[in-house]
N, C-alpha and C positions, 0 to 999 in steps of 0.2 A: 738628296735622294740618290740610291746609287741601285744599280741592277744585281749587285751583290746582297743576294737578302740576307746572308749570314755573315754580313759587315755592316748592315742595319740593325744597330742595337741603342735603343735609347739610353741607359744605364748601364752600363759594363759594371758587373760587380766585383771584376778585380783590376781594376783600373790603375790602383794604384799599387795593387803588386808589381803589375807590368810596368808599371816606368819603374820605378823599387827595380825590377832585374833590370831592364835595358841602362839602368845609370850607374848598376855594382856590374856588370860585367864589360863596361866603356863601350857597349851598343849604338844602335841608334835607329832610326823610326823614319822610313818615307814614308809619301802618299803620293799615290799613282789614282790616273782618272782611270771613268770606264771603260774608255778605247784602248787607254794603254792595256786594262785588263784582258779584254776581250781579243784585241791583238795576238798580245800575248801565248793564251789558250789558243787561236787558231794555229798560231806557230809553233804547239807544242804539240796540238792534234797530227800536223801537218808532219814535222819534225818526227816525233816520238809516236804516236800512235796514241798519245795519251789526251784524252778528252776531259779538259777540266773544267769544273764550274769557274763561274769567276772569280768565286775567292780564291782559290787556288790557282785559277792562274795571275790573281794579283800578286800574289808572292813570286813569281816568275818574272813578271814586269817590274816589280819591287827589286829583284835581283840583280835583271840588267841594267838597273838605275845604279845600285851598289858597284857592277863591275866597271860602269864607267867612270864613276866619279873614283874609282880605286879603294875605296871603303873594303872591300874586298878582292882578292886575285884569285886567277884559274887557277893556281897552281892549288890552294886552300881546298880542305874537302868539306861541302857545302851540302846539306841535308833539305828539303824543300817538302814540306808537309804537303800532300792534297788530300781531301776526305770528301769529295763531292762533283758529283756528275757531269758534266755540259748538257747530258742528255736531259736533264731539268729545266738547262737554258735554252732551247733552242729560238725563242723568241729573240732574244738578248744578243744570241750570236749572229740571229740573220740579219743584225741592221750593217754587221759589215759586209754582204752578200746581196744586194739590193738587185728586185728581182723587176723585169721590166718586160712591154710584151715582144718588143722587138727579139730577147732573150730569151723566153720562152717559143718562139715561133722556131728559130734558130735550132732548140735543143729539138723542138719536136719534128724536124727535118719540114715546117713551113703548115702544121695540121690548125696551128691557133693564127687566127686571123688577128692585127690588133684592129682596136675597135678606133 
């Protein structure tokens, strides 16, 4: 199960075009977990201003997996698809933002008591 719902697909129905490309063009295929995704996205939000779903930002966390292993270099010009929001995710992203009351007492200059 992955908090990427548009990387939850039981049947991919071009399955096998896609490895068909990634083995005629000498490609190749990560996998990155949800953290790394969600990581990812926060450091692009943060970064860029850009708020991605997770699928989109798997391809990001997919990337710097690519530039470290050297599969790819900066100097290459590198195109990164996103088509989809964070603002869908917000669930998904808050499990890296763990909210606590001592931290909400803090923000609200001391108004929430914790219990």
């Amino acid at each position: 199960m992955t908090v990427s719902s548009g990387l939850r697909v039981p049947k991919p129905l071009g399955d096998f075009l896609i490895l068909r490309a990634v083995r005629a063009s000498a490609g190749t295929c990560v996998a990155v977990s949800d953290r790394a995704s969600l990581e990812a996205g926060a450091r692009l939000a943060r970064q860029d201003g850009i708020f991605a779903a997770p699928e989109g930002a798997a391809c990001f966390a997919a990337l710097d997996q690519l530039l470290k292993s050297g599969f790819l270099t900066p100097d290459q010009k590198i195109v990164v698809y996103n088509t989809g929001a964070g603002l869908k995710y917000l669930e998904a992203y808050s499990t890296l933002f763990p909210r606590t009351a001592e931290s909400e007492s803090d923000k609200l200059g001391g108004l929430i008591t914790p219990r």
